[in-house]
N, C-alpha and C positions, 0 to 999 in steps of 0.2 A: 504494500500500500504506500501511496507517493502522499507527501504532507509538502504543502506550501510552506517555503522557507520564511518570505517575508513574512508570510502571517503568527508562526512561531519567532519571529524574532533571532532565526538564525544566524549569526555573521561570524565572519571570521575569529574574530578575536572572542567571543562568548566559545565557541567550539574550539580554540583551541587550548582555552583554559581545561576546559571539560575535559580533554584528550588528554592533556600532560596529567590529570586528576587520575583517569581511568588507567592510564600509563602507571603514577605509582603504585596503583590500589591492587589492578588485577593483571602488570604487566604487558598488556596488550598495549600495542602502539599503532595510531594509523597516522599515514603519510598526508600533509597538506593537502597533497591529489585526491587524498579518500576522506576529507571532511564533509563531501555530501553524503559520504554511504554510513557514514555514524551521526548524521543528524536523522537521514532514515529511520536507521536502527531502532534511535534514541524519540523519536518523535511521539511515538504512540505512547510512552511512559510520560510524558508531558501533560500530553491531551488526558491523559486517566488521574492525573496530578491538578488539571485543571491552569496550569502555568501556563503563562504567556510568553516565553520567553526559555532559552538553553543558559540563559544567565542563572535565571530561576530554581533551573533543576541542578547547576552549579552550586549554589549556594545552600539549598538542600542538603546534598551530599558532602558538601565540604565545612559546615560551620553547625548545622541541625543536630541533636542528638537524637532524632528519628531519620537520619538520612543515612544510620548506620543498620536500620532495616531494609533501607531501600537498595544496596548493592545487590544483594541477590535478583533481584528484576535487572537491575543491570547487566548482570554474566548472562544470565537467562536473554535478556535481548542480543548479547553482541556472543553468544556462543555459535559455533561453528560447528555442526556435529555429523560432520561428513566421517561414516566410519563403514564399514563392515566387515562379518565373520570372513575370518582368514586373510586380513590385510598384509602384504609383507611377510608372510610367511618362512621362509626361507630363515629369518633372524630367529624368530620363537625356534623352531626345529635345531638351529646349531646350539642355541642357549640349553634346551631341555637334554638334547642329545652329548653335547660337548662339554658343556660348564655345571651340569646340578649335578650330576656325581660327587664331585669333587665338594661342591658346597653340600652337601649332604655329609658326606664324610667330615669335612671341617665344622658341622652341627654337632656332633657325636650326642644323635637322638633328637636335639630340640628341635623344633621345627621349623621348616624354613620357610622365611616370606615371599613372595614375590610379589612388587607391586605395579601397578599397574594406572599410568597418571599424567595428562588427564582421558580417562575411558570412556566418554562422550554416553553413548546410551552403554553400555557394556559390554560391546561385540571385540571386543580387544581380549579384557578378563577370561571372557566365556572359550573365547577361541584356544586361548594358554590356554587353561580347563581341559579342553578336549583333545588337545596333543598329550597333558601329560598322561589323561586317561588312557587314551590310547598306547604309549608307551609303558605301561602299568604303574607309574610313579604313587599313584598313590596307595596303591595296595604293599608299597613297599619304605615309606619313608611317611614322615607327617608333615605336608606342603599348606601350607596357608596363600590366599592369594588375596587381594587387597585390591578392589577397582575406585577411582577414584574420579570428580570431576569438580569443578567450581562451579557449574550451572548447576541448582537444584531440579532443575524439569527435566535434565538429563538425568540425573541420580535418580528419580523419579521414577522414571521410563526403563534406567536397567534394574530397578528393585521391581517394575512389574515384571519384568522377561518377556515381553511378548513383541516380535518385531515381522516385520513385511517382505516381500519380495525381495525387495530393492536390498538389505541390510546380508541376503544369502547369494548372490550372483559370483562369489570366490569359493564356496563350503561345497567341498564333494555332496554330492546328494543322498550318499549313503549316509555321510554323516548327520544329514537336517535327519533323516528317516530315524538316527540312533538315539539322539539327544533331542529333537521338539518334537510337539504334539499340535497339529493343524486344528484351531480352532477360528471358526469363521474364516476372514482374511488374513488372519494373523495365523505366525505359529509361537507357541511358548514352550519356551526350556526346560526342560525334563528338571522335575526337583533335585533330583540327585546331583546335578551339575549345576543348577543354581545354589546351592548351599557350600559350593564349592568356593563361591565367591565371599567375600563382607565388601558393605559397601561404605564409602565413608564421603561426604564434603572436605574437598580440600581446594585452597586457593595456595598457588606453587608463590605465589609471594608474599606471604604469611611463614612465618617462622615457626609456629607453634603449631600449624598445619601441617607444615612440611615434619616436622620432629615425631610425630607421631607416626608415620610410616618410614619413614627413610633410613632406620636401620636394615632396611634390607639387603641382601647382599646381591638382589638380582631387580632392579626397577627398569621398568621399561617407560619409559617418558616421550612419544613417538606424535612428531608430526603437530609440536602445538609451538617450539620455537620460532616456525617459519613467521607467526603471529608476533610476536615478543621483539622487544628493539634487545640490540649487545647486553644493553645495561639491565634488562629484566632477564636475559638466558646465563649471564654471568653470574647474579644474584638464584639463581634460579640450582644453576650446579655447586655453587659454593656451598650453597645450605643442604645439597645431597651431599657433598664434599666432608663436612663437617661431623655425617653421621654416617657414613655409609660403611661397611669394614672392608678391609685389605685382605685379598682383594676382591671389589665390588665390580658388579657390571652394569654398565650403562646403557641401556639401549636406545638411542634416537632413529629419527626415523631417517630412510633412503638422502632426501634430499638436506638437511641437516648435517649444520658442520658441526663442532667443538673446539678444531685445531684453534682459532685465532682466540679463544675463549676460558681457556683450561690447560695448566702444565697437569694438574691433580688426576685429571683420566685418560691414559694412552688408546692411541687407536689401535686397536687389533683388527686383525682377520682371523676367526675361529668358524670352522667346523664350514669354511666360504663364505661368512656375513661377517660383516664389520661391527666389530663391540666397542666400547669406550671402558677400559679396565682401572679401578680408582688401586695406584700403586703396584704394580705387577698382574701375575695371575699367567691363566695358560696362553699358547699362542701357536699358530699357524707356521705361522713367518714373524721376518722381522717387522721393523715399525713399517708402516703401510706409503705404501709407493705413490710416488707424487702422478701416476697416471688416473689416479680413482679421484683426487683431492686437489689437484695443482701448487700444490706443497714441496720445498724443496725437503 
């Protein structure tokens, strides 16, 4: 839905107070070029505000002590929740296959985390789930998994399990037949494999957000820095940085650097997929060839 600028009161300089606001708050950064796609975004939450103006919902959010309820409608408008079962595959399969042996064995019995952040509707969490199921991990070790998002209407949406066409078009079809149950247009996720999951609210630039999952030794954080400016993905690793153990695994997604961002996680090649390793850990090969990265 298109909203009249002038009528809201949109200009320049009101939007990009707002932006550098959203910028500290939830990381995300849009470019000058894209201040009409976040007055968009942000429009409808005005007009339900009854505000004349992005000054208005500025000041709201930045001075109000009820503006500190209102972020949540903010993630929830400028969330991006393009996901589905079996994204990138290839990483999950070297990570389950190559690297949780070994952090199992360094558990000696407690259980391991892996999280999973941020997991937009769940099809990230679910998908780990169902590789490790399939490789019997769990009838062999006690794996906990951890999906995570700062949009409430997505953490929502993977605490129902029930998702569409569109979110199966990478999952062998054997697998939808193994794990959901076709109800109407929807299919939902077999209990068994939904409890597999915990689901939690997390904002990646929140400190006391992040600390509460990031002891894990295997996070997969995939496909949300492309969003994020240096300054929010720098802050972003430091505080996995901070907690994650030696050695921890990183997983970003395909197009996702770290090099110019991080001495704290090496780039590996394991198992053919490129990890982000926090202080050693196994490897393929040596450090990773400037033909994949343009790195000397």
């Amino acid at each position: 839905m298109q909203f009249d600028a002038d009528s809201l009161g949109i200009s320049s300089a009101s939007t990009r107070l707002l932006r550098d606001l959203i910028h500290e708050k939830l990381g995300l950064f849009y470019e000058d070029s894209r201040f009409d796609q976040l007055a968009d975004r942000l429009a409808p939450l005005l007009v339900q505000r009854g505000f004349g103006s992005l000054l208005d919902y500025y000041y709201l959010l930045k001075y109000d002590p009820a503006g500190e309820l209102e972020w949540p409608r903010v993630m929830d408008a400028l969330a991006v929740n393009e996901t589905y079962f079996w994204r990138e595959i290839d990483q999950i399969r070297a990570v389950v296959e190559r690297v949780l042996a070994a952090v199992v064995d360094a558990a000696r019995g407690e259980p391991v985390q892996i999280w999973s952040v941020p997991c937009a509707t769940g099809e990230e969490p679910l998908t780990i789930a169902m590789v490790l199921e399939e490789a019997g991990w769990f009838a062999r070790a006690p794996i906990r998994i951890v999906g995570s998002d700062a949009s409430p209407a997505a953490m929502e949406k993977a605490r129902r399990g029930r998702y569409r066409e569109r979110s199966f078009r990478n999952l062998p079809p054997a697998l939808r037949e193994r794990y959901f149950v076709k109800v109407d247009e929807e299919w939902q996720v077999a209990d068994a494999l939904h409890r597999r999951v915990t689901w939690d609210l997390v904002n990646l630039q929140n400190a006391l957000d992040v600390a509460r999952w990031a002891r894990s030794p295997i996070v997969f954080c995939r496909n949300v820095f492309i969003y994020f400016s240096e300054k929010s993905i720098r802050r972003t690793v430091d505080l996995f940085a901070a907690h994650m153990p030696s050695p921890g695994y990183l997983c970003v997604g395909a197009s996702e650097s770290l090099l110019r961002i991080t001495t704290t996680f090496e780039l590996q090649e394991i198992g053919g997929a490129f990890v982000y390793v926090r202080n050693g850990g196994m490897r393929d090969n040596a450090p990773i060839a400037a033909r994949q990265y343009g790195t000397p």
